[in-house]
C-alpha positions as CSV (number, residue, x, y, z in Angstrom):
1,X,0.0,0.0,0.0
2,X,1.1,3.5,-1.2
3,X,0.1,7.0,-0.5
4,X,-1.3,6.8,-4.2
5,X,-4.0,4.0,-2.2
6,X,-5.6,6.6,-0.3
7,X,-8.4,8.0,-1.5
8,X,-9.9,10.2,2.0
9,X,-8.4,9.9,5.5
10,X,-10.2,11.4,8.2
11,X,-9.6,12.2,11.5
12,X,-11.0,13.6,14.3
13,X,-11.8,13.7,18.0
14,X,-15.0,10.8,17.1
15,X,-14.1,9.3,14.1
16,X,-10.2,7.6,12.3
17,X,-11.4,6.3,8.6
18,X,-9.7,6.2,5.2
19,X,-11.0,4.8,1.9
20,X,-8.4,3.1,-0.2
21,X,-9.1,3.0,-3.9
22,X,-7.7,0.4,-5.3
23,X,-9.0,-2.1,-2.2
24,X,-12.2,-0.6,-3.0
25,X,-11.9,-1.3,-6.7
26,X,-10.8,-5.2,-5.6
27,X,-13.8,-5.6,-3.6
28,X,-16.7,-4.4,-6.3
29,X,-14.8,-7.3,-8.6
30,X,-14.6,-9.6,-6.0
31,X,-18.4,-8.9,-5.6
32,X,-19.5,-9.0,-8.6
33,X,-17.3,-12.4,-9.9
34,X,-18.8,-13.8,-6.6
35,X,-22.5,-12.8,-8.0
36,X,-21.4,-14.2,-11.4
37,X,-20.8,-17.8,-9.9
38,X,-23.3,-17.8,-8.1
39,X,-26.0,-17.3,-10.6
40,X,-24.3,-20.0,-13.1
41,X,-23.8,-22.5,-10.3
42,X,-27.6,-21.5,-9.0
43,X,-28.9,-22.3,-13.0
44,X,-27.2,-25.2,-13.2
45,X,-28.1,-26.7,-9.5
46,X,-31.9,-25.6,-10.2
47,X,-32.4,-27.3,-13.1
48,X,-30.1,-30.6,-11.9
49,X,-32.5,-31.2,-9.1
50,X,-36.0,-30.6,-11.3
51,X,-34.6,-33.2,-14.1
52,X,-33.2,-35.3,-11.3
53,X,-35.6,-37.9,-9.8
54,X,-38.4,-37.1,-11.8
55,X,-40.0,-40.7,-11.4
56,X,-38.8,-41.1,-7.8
57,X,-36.0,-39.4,-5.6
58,X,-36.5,-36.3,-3.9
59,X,-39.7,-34.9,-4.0
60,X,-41.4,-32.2,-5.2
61,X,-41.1,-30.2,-1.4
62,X,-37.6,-30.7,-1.2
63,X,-37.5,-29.3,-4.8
64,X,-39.3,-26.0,-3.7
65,X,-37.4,-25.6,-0.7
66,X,-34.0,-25.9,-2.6
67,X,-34.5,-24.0,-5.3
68,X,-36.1,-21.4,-2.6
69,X,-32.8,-21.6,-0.5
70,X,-30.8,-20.8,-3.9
71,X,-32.8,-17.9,-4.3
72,X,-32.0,-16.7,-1.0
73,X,-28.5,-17.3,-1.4
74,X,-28.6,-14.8,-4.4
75,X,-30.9,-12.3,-2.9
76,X,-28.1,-12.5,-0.2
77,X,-25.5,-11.6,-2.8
78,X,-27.6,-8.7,-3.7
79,X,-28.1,-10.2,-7.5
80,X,-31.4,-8.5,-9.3
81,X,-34.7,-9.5,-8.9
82,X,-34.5,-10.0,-12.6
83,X,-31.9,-11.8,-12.5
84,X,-32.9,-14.7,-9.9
85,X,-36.1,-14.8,-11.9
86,X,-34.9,-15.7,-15.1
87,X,-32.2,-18.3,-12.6
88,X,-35.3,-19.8,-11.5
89,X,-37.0,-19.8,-15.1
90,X,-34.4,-22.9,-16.2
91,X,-37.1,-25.3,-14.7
92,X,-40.3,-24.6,-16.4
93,X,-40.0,-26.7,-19.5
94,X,-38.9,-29.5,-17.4
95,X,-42.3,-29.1,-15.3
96,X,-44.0,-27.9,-18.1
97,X,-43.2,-31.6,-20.1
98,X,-44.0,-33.1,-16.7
99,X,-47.2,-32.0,-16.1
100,X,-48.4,-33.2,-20.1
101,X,-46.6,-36.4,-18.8
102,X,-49.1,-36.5,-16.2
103,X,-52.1,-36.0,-18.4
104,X,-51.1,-39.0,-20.4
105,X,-50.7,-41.0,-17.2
106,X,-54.1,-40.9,-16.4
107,X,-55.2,-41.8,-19.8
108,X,-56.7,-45.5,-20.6
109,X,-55.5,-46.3,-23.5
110,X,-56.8,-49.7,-23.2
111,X,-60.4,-48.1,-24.0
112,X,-59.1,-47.5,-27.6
113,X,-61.2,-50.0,-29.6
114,X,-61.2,-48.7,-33.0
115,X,-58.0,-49.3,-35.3
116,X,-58.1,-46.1,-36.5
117,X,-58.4,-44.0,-32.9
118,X,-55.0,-46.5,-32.2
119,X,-53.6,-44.8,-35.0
120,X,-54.4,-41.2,-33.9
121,X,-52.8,-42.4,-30.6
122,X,-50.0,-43.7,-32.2
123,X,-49.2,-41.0,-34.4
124,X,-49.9,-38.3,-32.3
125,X,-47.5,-39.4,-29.6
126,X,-44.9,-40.5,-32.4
127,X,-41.1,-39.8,-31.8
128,X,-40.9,-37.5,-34.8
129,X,-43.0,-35.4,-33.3
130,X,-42.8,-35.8,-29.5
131,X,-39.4,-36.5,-28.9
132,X,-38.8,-35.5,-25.3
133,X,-38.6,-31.8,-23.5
134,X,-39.8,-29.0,-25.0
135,X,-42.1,-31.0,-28.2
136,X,-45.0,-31.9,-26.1
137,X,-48.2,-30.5,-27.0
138,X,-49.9,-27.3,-25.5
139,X,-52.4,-28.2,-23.4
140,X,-55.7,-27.0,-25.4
141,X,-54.2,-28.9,-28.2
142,X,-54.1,-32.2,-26.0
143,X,-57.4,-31.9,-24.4
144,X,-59.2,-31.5,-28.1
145,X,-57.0,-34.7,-29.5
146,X,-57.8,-36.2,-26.1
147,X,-61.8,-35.1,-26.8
148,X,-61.9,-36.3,-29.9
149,X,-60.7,-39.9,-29.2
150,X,-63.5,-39.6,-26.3
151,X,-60.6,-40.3,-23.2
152,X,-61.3,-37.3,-20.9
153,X,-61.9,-38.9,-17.7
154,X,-62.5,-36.5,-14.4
155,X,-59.3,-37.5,-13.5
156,X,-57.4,-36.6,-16.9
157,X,-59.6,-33.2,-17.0
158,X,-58.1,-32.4,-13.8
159,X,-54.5,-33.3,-14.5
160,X,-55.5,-30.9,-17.7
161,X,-56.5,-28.1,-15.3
162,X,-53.4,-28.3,-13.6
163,X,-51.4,-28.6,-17.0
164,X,-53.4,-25.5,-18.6
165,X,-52.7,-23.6,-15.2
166,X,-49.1,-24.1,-15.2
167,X,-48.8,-23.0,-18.9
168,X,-50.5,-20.1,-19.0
169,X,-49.2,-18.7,-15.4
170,X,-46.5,-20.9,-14.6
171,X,-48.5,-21.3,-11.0
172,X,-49.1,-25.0,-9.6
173,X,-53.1,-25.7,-9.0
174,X,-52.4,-28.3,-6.8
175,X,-49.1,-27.9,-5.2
176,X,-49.4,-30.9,-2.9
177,X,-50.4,-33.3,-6.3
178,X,-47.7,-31.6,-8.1
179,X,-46.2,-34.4,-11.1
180,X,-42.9,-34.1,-10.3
C-alpha cells in the first residue's frame, strides 16, 4: 500500500477512517465475480435437481425448498430481482413436459377399440414429433386430440386443469399433487 491508495483519510476527535481505492476497486470485482458464480452455479443446480428424480428421488417439497434456498443465497449476494427470476425460469420446461406427462398418465389407453383412434394415438404421440422436453403438446391442443378420441376422464380433466394452469401462469393448481 502507497500513499497513491488513499483516496480520503479522516480524522477527528469521534471518528479515524480512510477509503483506499484500489481495495475498493478489488472488492466491487470480488463482488461481482462472486454474484457471477453464483448465478451459473444457481442455474445449473436448479435445473439438476428438477430433471433429477423425476419418477422417484426427492420430491417435489424438497424441490421447492431448494430452489427457494438458492434464491436466498442470491438475494443475499444482492443479484437483481430479474436476474434470480430468469435463474429460476431454467425449470419450467422441465415441469411444463412433466405436467403433459401427467395427463397421459391418467389416460386408458386400453379403452381405444377402434384401429383407427390407435392410430391417432399412435401418431400423435410419435417420436418424430414428441421426442422428449420442450415437443409436447400445449395443453388445449391435447385436451381436443384427447376429446376427440372420447378419453377425458374427471381424472385426466383435472391433471389438464393443472397442465393448462401451469402453462398459461406458470403457477401449480395443486401444489401438494404436483407431477414431479
Amino acid at each position: 500500500m502507497t500513499d497513491n491508495d488513499v483516496k480520503k483519510f479522516i480524522l477527528s476527535k469521534s471518528e479515524i477512517s480512510a477509503e483506499f481505492e484500489n481495495y475498493k476497486n478489488e472488492t466491487s470485482a470480488t463482488l461481482s465475480q462472486l454474484q457471477s458464480l453464483a448465478i451459473s452455479q444457481a442455474k445449473f443446480l436448479i435445473y439438476q435437481d428438477a430433471a433429477s428424480g423425476r419418477f422417484g428421488g426427492v420430491g417435489s417439497k424438497e424441490k421447492f425448498s431448494a430452489q427457494s434456498e438458492m434464491t436466498k443465497v442470491l438475494e443475499n449476494l444482492k443479484v437483481d430481482a430479474e436476474t434470480i427470476k430468469e435463474v429460476s425460469s431454467v425449470v419450467y420446461p422441465i415441469r411444463h413436459f412433466d405436467y403433459c406427462s401427467a395427463v397421459t398418465r391418467a389416460v386408458n389407453i386400453n379403452a381405444l377399440v377402434d384401429p383407427k383412434d390407435v392410430e391417432a394415438w399412435n401418431d400423435f404421440h410419435s417420436s418424430n414429433k414428441r421426442n422428449g422436453i420442450g415437443t409436447e403438446p400445449d395443453p388445449d391442443e391435447y385436451e381436443k386430440f384427447l376429446r376427440d378420441l372420447r378419453l377425458i376422464t374427471d381424472d385426466v380433466q383435472e391433471r389438464l386443469d393443472d397442465y393448462r394452469l401451469f402453462h398459461e401462469k406458470k403457477e401449480h393448481r395443486r401444489p401438494d399433487q404436483t407431477p414431479f
